[in-house]
C-alpha positions in Angstrom: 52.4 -60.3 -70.0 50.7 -58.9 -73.3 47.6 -57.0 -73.0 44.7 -59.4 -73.6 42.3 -58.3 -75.7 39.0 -60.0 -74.3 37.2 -60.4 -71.2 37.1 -63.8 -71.2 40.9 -64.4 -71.6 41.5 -62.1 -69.0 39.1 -64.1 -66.8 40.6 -67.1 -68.0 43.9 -65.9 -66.6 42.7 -65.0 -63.2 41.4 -67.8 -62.7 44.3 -69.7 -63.5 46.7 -67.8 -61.4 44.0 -67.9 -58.3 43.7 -71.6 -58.8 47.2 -71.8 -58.5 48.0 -69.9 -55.6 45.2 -71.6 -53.5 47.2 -75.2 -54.9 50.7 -74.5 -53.9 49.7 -71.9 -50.5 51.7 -69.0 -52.9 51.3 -65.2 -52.7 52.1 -62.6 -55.7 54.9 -60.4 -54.6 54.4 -57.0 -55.7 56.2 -57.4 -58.4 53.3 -60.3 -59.6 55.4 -63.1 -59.2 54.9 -66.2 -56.7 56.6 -67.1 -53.4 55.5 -69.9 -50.6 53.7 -68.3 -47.8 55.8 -68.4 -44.4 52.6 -68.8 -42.4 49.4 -70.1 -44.0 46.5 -68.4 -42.9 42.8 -69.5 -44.1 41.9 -67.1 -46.4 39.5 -64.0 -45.5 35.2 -63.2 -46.6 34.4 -61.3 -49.6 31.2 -59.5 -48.3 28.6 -58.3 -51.1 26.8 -55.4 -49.7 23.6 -53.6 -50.5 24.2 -49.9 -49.9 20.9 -47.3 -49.9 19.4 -46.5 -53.1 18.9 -43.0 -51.6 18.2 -42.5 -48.3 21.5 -43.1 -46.1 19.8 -44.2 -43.2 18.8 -47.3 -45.5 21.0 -49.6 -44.5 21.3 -52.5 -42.3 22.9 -52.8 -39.0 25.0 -55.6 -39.9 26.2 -53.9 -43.2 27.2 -51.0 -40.6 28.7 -53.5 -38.4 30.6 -55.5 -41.2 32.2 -52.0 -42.9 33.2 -50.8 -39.3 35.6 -53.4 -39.4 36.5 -54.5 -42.9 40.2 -54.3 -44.0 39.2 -52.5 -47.4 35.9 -51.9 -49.2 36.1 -52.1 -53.5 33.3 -49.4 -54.5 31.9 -48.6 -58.3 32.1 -44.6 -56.8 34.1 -44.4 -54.0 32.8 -40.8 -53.5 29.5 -41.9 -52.8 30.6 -44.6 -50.9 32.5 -42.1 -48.9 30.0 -39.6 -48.6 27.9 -42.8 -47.1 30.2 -43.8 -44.4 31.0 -40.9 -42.9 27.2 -40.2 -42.5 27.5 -43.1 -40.5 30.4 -42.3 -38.6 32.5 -45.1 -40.6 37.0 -44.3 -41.8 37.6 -47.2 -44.2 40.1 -47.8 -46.6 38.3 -47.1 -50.1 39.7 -48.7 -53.6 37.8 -48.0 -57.0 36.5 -51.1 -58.4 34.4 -51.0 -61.5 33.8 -51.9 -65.2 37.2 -49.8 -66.3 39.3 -51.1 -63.6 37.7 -54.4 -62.7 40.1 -57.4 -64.8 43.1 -55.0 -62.9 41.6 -54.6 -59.5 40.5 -57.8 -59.1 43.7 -60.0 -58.5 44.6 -57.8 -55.8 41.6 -57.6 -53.8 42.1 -61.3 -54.1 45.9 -61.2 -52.9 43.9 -60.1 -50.3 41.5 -62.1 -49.2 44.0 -64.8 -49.5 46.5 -63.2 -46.9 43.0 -63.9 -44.6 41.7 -60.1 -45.2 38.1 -59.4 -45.2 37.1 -57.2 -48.3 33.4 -55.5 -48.9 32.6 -54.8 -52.6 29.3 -52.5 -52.7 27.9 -50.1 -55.9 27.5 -46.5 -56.0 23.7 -47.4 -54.7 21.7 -50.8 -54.5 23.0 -54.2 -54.4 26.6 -55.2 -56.1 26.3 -57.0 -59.5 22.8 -56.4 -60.0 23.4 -54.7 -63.2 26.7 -53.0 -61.4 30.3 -54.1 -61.0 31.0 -57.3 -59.1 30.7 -60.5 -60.8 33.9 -61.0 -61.8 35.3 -61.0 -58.3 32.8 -63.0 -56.6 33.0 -65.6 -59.6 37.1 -65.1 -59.2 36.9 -65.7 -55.1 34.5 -69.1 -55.7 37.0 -70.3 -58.0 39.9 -69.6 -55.7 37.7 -71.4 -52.5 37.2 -67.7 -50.6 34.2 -67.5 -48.4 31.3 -65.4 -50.3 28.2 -63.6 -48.2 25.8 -61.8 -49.2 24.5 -58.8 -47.0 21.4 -58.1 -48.1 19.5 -54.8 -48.3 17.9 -51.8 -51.1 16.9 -52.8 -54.4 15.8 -50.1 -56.6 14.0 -53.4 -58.4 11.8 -54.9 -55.2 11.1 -51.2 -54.4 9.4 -49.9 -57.3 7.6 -53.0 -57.7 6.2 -53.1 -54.1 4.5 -49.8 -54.8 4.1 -50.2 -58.4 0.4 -51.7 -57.5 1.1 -54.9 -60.0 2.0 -58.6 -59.2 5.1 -59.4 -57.8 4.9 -63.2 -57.9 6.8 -63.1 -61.4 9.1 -60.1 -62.2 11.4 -59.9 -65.4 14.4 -57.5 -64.8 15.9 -56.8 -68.1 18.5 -53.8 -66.8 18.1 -51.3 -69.1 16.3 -51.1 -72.5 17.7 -50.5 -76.4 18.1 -46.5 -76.8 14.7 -45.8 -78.6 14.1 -46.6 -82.8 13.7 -49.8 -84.1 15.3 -52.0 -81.6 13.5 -50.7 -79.1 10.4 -51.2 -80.6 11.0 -54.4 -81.9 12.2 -55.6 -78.4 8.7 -53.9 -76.6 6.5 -56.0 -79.6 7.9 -59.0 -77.7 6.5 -58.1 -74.7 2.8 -57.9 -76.1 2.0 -61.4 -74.4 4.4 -61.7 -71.4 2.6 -61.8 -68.0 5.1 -61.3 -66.0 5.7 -57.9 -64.4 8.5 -56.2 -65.7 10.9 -53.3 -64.2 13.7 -51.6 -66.2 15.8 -48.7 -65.8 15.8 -45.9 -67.3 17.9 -42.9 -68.2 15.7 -39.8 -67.6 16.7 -38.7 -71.2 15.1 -41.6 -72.6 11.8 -41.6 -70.7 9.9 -39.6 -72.8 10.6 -41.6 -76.4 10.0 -44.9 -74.1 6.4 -43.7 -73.1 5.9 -42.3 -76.6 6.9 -46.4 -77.9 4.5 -47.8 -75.2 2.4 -45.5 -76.8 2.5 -47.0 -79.7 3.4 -50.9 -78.9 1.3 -51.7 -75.6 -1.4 -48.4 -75.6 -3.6 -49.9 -73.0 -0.8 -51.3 -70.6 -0.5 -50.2 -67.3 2.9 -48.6 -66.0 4.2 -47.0 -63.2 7.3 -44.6 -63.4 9.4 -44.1 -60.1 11.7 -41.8 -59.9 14.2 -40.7 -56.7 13.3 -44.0 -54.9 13.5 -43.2 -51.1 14.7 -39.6 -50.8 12.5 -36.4 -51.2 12.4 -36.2 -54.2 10.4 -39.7 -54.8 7.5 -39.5 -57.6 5.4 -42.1 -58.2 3.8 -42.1 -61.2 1.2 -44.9 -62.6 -1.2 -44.9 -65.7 -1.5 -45.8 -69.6 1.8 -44.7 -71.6 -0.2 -41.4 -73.4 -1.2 -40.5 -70.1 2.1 -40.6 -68.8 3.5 -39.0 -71.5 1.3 -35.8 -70.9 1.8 -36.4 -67.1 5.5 -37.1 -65.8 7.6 -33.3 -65.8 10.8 -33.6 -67.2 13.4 -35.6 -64.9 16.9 -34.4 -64.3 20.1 -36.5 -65.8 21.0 -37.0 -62.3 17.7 -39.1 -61.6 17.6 -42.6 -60.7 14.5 -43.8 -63.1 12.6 -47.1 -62.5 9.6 -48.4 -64.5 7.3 -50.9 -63.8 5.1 -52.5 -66.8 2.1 -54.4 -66.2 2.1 -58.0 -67.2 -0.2 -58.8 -70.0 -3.9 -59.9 -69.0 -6.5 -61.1 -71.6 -8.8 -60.0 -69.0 -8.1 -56.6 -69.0 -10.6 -54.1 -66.8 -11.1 -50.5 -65.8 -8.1 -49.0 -63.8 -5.6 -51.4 -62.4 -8.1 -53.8 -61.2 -9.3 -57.0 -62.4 -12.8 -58.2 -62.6 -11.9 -61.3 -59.8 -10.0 -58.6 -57.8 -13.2 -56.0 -57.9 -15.7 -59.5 -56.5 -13.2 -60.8 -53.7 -12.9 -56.9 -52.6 -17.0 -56.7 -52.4 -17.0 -60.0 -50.6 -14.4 -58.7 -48.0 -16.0 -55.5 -47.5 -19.4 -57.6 -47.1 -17.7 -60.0 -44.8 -16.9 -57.2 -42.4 -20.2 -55.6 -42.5 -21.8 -58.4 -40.9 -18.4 -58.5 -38.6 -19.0 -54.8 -37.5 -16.2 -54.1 -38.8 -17.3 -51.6 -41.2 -20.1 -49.0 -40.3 
């Protein structure tokens, strides 16, 4: 077969040759061809698993459980993932599987599944196809009628938000931003009126000409800059952009940046409080006064 020169037609083709073998009950042999299956077997789980975003002790006990015993685990950095499991105690059969490798690696880890395998596909840190590797396969093992489950866990996104101090009820995730000039501003002039929060990430390199734009585009928006999520080197970081700017030391290429803009308000007031927030807080506070709650 020719080297095809899009994503789509290589899609197009695994799907066709998945649809195919879960039709007829046929296998690829290893040299790719097809042969009927001597004893068919229902086909194995493709688990999606959320691996810490820094901390290795943030993980679930059922992700622990599920890796323990999985056949073979497809990881965007298998020398992370490595480094993870055996803090944990865990031997498993690792396989590379990311955006180089993934239209290659993917109709294998399905020739596994349907030989009734289980097979784990996690990222270097966070949750699998949330702006990492993964879609492909878990779109390639729907097609082909493979069990799919999710294993939920980190998020770099729900955990900068939580302590971002700004709504959560709406959140816009756009992955990561243009590099800065005039895309980027014309992309941030968009977001004068959204009022949605919204959380990006961000290459450390890039922070200080996205905070200079903010500067510029959204001036009085509020923003919080997390960087390290979860391991000792955390910072949390929240004010106007020019205060930022002045603020925030410079941040290593090897950190894991997260920023959190304020949705718009046309009620905007002092700090990161709103004029309805600041009245229920003096009615609580009143409330338990004349509880005795409060001395």
């Amino acid at each position: 077969m020719s080297i095809l020169s899009t994503s789509q037609e290589k899609l197009t083709v695994i799907k066709r040759g998945i649809i195919s073998m879960a039709r007829d009950g046929s296998q690829p042999n290893e040299r790719g061809g097809g042969g009927k299956a001597t004893t068919p077997c229902p086909p194995g789980t493709l688990y999606v698993i959320s691996t810490p975003i820094g901390h290795p002790d943030d993980i679930t006990l059922r992700a622990l459980a599920i890796l323990r015993r999985i056949a073979i685990v497809a990881s965007e950095d298998p020398r992370t993932t490595q480094i993870l499991l055996a803090h944990h105690g865990i031997t498993a059969t690792i396989t590379s599987y990311g955006p180089s490798n993934r239209h290659e690696k993917t109709p294998l880890l399905l020739h596994r599944l349907m030989q009734g395998q289980d097979v784990a596909i996690v990222s270097d840190n966070g949750t699998p196809v949330i702006y990492d590797p993964g879609s492909l396969l878990v779109t390639a093992a729907h097609q082909a009628g493979i069990p799919v489950k999710s294993i939920p866990g980190p998020s770099a996104i729900t955990a900068a938000t939580a302590i971002s101090g700004f709504s959560g009820d709406a959140i816009i995730f756009e992955g990561r931003l243009p590099s800065t000039g005039p895309r980027l501003a014309q992309y941030l002039s968009r977001l004068k009126k959204e009022r949605r929060t919204l959380v990006f990430y961000v290459r450390p390199k890039t922070l200080p000409g996205l905070l200079k734009a903010l500067g510029q585009i959204l001036p009085s928006r509020q923003i919080a800059v997390t960087v390290n999520l979860t391991t000792n080197e955390e910072t949390l970081s929240r004010g106007k952009p020019g205060e930022l700017l002045n603020q925030i030391e410079p941040v290593s290429n090897e950190s894991a940046v997260t920023v959190v803009i304020e949705g718009y308000s046309p009620h905007y007031s002092r700090g990161f409080v709103t004029k309805p927030q600041r009245r229920h807080a003096r009615r609580a506070r009143g409330a338990a006064k004349e509880g005795g709650i409060l001395e």
